[in-house]
C-alpha positions as semicolon CSV with decimal commas, in nm:
position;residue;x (nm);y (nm);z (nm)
1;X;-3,375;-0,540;4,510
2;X;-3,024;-0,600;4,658
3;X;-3,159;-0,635;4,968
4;X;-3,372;-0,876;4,835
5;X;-3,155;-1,128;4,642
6;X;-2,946;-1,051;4,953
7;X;-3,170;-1,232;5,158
8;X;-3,287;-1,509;4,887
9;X;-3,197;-1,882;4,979
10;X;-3,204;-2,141;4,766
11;X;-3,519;-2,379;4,858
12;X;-3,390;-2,753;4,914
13;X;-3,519;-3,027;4,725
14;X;-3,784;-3,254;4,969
15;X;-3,803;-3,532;4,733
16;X;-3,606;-3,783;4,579
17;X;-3,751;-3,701;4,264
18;X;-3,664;-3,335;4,305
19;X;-3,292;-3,448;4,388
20;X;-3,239;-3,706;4,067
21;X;-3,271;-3,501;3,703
22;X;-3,128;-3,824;3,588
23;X;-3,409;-3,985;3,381
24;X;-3,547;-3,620;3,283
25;X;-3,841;-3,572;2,983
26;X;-3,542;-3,397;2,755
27;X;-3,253;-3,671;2,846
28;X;-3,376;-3,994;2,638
29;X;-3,243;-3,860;2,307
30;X;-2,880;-3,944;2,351
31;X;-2,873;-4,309;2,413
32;X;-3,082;-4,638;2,307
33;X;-3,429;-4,608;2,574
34;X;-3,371;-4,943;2,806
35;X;-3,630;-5,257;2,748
36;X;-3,912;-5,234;2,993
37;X;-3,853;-5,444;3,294
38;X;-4,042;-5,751;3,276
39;X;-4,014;-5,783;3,669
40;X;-3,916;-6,130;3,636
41;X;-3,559;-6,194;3,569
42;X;-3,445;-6,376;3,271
43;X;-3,167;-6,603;3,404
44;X;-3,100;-6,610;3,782
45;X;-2,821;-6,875;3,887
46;X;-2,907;-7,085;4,186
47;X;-2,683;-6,863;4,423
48;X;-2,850;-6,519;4,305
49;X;-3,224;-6,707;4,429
50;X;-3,077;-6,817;4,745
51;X;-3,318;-6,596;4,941
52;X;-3,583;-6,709;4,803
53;X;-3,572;-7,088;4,938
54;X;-3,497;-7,107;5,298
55;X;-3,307;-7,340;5,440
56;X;-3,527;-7,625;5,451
57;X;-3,628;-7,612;5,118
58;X;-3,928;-7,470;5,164
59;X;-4,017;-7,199;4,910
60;X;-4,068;-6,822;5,052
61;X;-4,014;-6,540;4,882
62;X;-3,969;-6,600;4,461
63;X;-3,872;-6,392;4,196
64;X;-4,217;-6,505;4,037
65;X;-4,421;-6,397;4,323
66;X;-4,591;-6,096;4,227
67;X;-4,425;-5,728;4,291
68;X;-4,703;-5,595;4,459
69;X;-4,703;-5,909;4,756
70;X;-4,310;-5,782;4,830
71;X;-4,209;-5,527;5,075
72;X;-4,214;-5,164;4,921
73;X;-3,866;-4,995;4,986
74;X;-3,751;-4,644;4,886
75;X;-3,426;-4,499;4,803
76;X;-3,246;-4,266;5,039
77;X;-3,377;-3,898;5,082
78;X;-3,049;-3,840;5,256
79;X;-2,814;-3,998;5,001
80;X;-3,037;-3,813;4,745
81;X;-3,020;-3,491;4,907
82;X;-2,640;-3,496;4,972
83;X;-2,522;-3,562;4,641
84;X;-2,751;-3,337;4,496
85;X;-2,629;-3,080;4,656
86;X;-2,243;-3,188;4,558
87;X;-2,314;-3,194;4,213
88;X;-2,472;-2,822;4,249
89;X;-2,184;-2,665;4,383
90;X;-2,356;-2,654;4,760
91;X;-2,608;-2,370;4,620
92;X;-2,677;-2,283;5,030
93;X;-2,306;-2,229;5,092
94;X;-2,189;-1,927;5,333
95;X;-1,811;-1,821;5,216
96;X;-1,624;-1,827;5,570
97;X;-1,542;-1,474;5,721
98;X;-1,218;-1,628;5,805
99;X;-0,927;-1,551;5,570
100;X;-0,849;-1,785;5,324
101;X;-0,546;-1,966;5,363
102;X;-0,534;-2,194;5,108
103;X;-0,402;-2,494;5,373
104;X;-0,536;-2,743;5,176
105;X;-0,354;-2,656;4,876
106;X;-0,018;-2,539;5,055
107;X;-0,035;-2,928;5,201
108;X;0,011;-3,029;4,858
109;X;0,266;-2,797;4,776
110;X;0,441;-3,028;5,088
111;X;0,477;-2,695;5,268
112;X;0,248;-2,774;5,548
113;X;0,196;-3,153;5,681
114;X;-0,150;-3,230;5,812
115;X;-0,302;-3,234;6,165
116;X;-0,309;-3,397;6,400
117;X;-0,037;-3,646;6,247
118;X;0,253;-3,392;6,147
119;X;0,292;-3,588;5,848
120;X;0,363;-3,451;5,498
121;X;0,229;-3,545;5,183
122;X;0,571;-3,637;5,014
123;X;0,621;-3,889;5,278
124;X;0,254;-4,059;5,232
125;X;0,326;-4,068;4,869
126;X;0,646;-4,235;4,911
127;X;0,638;-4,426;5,227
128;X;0,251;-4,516;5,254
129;X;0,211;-4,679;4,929
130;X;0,182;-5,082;4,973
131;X;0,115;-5,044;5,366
132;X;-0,185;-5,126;5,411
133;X;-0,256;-5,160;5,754
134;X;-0,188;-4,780;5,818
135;X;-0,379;-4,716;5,517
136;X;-0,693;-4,860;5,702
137;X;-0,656;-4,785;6,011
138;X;-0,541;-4,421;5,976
139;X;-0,831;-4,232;5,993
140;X;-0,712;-3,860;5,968
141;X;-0,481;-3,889;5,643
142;X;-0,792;-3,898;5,390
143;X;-0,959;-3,573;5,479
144;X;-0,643;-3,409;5,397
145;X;-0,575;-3,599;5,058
146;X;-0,890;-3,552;4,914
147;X;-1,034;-3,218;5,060
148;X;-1,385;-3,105;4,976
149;X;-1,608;-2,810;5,050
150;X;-1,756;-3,001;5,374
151;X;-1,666;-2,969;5,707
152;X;-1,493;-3,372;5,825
153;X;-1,459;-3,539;6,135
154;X;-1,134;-3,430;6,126
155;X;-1,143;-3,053;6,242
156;X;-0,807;-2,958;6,195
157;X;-0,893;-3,062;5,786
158;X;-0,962;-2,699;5,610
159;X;-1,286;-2,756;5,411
160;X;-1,210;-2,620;5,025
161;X;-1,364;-2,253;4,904
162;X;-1,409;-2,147;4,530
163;X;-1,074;-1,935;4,535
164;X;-0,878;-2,252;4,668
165;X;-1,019;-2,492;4,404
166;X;-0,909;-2,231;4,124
167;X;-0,587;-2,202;4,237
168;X;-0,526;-2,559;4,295
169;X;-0,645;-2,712;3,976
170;X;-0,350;-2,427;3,791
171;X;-0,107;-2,547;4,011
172;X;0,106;-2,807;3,834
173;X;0,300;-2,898;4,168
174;X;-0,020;-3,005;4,306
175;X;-0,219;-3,168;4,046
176;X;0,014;-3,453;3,982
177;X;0,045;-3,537;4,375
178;X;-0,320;-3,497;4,386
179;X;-0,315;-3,804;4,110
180;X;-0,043;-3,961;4,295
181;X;-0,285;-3,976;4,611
182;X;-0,588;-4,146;4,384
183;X;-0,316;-4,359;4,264
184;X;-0,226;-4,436;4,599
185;X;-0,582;-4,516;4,748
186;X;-0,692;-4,734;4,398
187;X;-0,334;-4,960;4,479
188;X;-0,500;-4,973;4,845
189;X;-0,820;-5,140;4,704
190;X;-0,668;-5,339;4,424
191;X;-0,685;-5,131;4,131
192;X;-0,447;-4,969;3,894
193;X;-0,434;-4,635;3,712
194;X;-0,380;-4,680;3,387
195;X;-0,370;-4,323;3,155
196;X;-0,402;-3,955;3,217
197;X;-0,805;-4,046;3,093
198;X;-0,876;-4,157;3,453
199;X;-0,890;-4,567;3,326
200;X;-0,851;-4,823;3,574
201;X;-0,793;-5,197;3,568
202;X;-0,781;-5,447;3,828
203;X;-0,397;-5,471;4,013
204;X;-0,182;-5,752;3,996
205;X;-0,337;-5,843;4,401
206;X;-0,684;-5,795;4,323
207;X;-0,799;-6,106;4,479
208;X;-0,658;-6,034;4,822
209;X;-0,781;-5,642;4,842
210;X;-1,071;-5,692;4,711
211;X;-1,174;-5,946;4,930
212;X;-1,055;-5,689;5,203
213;X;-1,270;-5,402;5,017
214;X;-1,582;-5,645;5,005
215;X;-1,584;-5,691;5,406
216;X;-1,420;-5,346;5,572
217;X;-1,712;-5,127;5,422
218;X;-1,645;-4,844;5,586
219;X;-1,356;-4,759;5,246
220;X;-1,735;-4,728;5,080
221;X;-1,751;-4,385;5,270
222;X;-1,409;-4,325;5,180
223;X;-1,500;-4,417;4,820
224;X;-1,761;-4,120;4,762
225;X;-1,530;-3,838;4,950
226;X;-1,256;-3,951;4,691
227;X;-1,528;-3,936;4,391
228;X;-1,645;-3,612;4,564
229;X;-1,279;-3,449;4,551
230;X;-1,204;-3,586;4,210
231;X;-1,502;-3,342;4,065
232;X;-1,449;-3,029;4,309
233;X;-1,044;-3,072;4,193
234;X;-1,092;-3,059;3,800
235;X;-1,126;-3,450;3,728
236;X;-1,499;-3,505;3,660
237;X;-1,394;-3,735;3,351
238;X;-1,200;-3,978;3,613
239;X;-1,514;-4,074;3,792
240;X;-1,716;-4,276;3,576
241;X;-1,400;-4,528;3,488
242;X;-1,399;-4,609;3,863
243;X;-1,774;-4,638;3,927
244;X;-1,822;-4,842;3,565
245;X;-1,488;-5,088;3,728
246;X;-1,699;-5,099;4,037
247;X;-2,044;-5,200;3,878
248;X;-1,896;-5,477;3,692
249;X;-1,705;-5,650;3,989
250;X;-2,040;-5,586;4,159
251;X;-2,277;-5,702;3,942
252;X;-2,167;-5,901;3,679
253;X;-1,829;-6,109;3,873
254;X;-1,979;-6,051;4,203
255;X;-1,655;-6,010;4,383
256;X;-1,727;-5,721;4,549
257;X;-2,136;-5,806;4,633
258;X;-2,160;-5,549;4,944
259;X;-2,043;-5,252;4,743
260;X;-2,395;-5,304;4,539
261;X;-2,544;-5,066;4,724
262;X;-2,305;-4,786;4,778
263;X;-2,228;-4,785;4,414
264;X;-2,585;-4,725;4,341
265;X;-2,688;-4,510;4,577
266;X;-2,374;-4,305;4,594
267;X;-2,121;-4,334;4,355
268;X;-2,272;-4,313;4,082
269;X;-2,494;-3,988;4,154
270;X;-2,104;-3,831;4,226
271;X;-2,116;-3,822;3,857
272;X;-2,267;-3,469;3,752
273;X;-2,381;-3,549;3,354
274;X;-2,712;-3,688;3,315
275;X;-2,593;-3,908;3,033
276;X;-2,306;-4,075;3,186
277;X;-2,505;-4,137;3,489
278;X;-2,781;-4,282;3,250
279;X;-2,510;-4,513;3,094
280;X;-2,412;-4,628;3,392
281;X;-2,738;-4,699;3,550
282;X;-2,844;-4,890;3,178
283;X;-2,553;-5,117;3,217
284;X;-2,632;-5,172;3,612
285;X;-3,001;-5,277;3,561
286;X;-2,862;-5,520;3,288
287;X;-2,723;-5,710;3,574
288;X;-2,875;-5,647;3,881
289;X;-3,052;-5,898;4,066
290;X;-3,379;-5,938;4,114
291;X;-3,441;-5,713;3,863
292;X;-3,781;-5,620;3,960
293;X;-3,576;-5,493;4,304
294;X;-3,390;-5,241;4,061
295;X;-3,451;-4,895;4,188
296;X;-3,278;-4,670;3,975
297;X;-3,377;-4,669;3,637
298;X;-3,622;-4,465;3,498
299;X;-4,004;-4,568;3,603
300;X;-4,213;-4,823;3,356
301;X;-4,515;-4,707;3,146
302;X;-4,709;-5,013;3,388
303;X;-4,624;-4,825;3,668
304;X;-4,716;-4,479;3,602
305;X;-5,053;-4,588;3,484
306;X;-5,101;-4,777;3,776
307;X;-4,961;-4,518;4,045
308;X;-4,981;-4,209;3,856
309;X;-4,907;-3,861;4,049
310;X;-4,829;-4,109;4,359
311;X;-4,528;-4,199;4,235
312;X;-4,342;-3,985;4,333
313;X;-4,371;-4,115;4,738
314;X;-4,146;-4,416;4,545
315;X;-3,824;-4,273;4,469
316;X;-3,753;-4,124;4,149
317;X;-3,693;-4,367;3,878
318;X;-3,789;-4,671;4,108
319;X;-4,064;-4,935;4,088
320;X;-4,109;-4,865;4,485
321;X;-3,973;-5,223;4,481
322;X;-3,696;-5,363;4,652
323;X;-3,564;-5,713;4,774
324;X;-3,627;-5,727;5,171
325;X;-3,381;-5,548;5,341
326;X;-3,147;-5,735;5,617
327;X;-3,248;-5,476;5,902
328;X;-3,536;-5,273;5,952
329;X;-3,443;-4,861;5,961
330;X;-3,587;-4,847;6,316
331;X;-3,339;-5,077;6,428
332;X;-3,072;-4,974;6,271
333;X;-3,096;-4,619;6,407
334;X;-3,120;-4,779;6,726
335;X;-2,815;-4,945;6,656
336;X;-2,624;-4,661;6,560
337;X;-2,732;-4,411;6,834
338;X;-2,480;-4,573;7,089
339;X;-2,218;-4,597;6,857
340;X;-2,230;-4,228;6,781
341;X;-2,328;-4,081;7,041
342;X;-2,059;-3,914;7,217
343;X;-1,970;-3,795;6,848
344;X;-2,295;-3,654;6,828
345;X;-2,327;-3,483;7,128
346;X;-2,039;-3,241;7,178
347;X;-1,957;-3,169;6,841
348;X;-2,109;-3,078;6,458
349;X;-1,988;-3,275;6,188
350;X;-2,006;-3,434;5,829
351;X;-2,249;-3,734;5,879
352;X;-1,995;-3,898;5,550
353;X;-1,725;-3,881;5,741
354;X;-1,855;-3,971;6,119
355;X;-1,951;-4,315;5,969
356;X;-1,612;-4,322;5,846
357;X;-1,425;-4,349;6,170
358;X;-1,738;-4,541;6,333
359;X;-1,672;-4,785;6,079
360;X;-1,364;-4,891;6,259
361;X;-1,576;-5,079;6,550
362;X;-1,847;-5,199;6,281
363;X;-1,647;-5,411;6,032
364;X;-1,840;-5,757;6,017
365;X;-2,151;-5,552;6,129
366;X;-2,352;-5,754;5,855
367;X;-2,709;-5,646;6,042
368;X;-2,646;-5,346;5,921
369;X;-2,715;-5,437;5,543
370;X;-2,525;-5,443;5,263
371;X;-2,375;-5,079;5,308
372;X;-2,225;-4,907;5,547
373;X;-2,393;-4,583;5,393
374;X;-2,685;-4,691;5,533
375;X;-2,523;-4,574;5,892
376;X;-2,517;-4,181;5,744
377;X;-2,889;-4,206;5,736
378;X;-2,938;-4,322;6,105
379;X;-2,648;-4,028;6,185
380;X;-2,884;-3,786;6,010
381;X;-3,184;-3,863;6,178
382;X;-3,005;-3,812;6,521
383;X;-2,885;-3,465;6,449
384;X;-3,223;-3,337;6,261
385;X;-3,380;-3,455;6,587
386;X;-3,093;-3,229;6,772
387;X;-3,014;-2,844;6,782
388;X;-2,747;-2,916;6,509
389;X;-2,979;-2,979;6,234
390;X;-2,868;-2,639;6,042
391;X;-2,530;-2,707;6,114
392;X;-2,432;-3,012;5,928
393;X;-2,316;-2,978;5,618
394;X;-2,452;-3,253;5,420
């Protein structure tokens, strides 16, 4: 029998479906059940329908055009897969044979600085705050500040182990630098930390970084690993705050109208309780536009009568619905492939982070959609297709 469970490995999810326990049978009960999407939004403003006239005046594509006459689009296996395995604790992790040396935490203690840079964590927190410049253009700094149980682009980063994460969150020293670094990186995109509860509010120069935020979407990468660390690191609670801030500039004030996707498709599945996922996702199909495009709510009583067991080839929670996308998924794997390349091809690493530092030559890409997460998908594809695909830690 030991030999057995010795030898057991836990079977990955293929689905979406099997990824999302979001909209389960036993998870309505908490919370007021969401109106069934008409498909047809209520009120859409001029601007919000621009896509639908072109530029002639001519009418294409309309909101009142029937659903089934629109191209079909599914949510992200990848995304899907990665965050489901986040928010189960990486149930295929191998504990390193190397001895643990708890670098990541001994970096907060300010006993260590991090590699390559030399630099220590006391002098980020008090010299890097308000610079902005070296805050985007650094590219080594975050996998230091907000370690996680993944391997990063940058190798000289020490991914996190159980025993570390213990230790760290009882460490005193370390958990208030740790919020001093998520204080640091909100200031960087124009938001302020407002309580011990994890509350945020816009900063007194929102305008001017969010308008940075909304165009350099490469921070969206950045976004999740932060999300990601705030969980492994003992502050689950501090998440939703952040993604619910992010959803309403998003959404509802649309001054941040790129970030629609990434918030969806990543940030909020960071978030490891059903319910506060579910709250989030309520408040997001309240606003999003088209709202027959909404993916990510829990599937219509019209749809599973009409689809039934097939369904599940949509996305979990989706109409299989989805305003046309601005680049084709061929394409844009074609696009990435020379970009990452010579990343690819001499070296294994976390697809989250490789898009990262790509993102530095992509800024303004706007082919590539409205996300730059859509570039981890066209990484993925790459490696699975290469000797590394049991390598990457995803």
């Amino acid at each position: 029998m030991g030999n057995l469970l010795g030898n057991w490995r836990f079977k990955e999810p293929s689905t979406v479906e099997e990824c999302d326990s979001t909209w389960g049978s036993d998870s309505e009960g908490d919370e007021p059940v969401a109106e069934e999407d008409s498909g047809i939004s209520e009120s859409v403003s001029p601007a919000e329908n621009e896509w639908a006239v072109g530029s002639n005046g001519d009418s294409a594509l309309k909101l009142t055009d029937s659903p089934e006459f629109l191209p079909k689009m599914k949510r992200s296996f990848y995304a899907a897969r990665d965050l489901y395995k986040y928010r189960h604790c990486y149930p295929n992790y191998k504990k390193s044979r190397q001895p643990n040396e708890y670098r990541n935490l001994r970096f907060y203690l300010n006993k260590i600085p991090l590699v390559p840079d030399g630099i220590y964590i006391e002098e980020i927190l008090t010299r890097w705050r308000g610079d902005y410049d070296k805050l985007e253009h650094n590219h080594t700094y975050i996998q230091w500040l907000f370690p996680l149980r993944e391997q990063g682009l940058n190798f000289y980063a020490h991914e996190l182990t159980q025993d570390e994460i213990k230790e760290f969150q009882s460490t005193r020293e370390a958990k208030r630098r740790f919020l001093a670094a998520y204080s640091l990186m909100l200031d960087f995109y124009g938001i302020k930390l407002l309580d011990k509860s994890g509350n945020v509010a816009r900063s007194s120069n929102w305008q001017e970084r969010f308008r940075h935020l909304n165009e350099s979407q490469h921070n969206y990468l950045r976004i999740t690993r932060i999300l990601k660390s705030l969980g492994e690191l003992g502050y689950e609670a501090f998440k939703a705050p952040l993604v619910r801030l992010f959803l309403e500039e998003s959404l509802h004030r649309n001054t941040l109208p790129n970030m629609q996707h990434s918030i969806l498709e990543y940030f909020v599945y960071t978030i490891r309780r059903p319910a506060a996922r579910r709250q989030l996702l309520r408040y997001a199909r309240k606003h999003y536009r088209p709202a027959h495009a909404f993916l990510w709510g829990p599937p219509s009583k019209r749809s599973k009568a009409r689809s039934g067991d097939a369904g599940a080839s949509t996305g979990a929670g989706s109409s299989g619905i989805r305003a046309p996308a601005p680049t084709p998924e061929p394409q844009r794997r074609g696009e990435m492939s020379a970009i990452l390349a010579s990343a690819c091809s001499e070296t294994i690493l976390s697809y989250h982070d490789a898009t990262d530092v790509a993102g530095q030559n992509l800024d303004g890409y706007t082919q590539l959609g409205s996300s730059m997460h859509g570039l981890e998908g066209a990484l993925i594809i790459m490696l699975e297709r290469s000797d590394y695909n049991e390598a990457v830690p995803l």
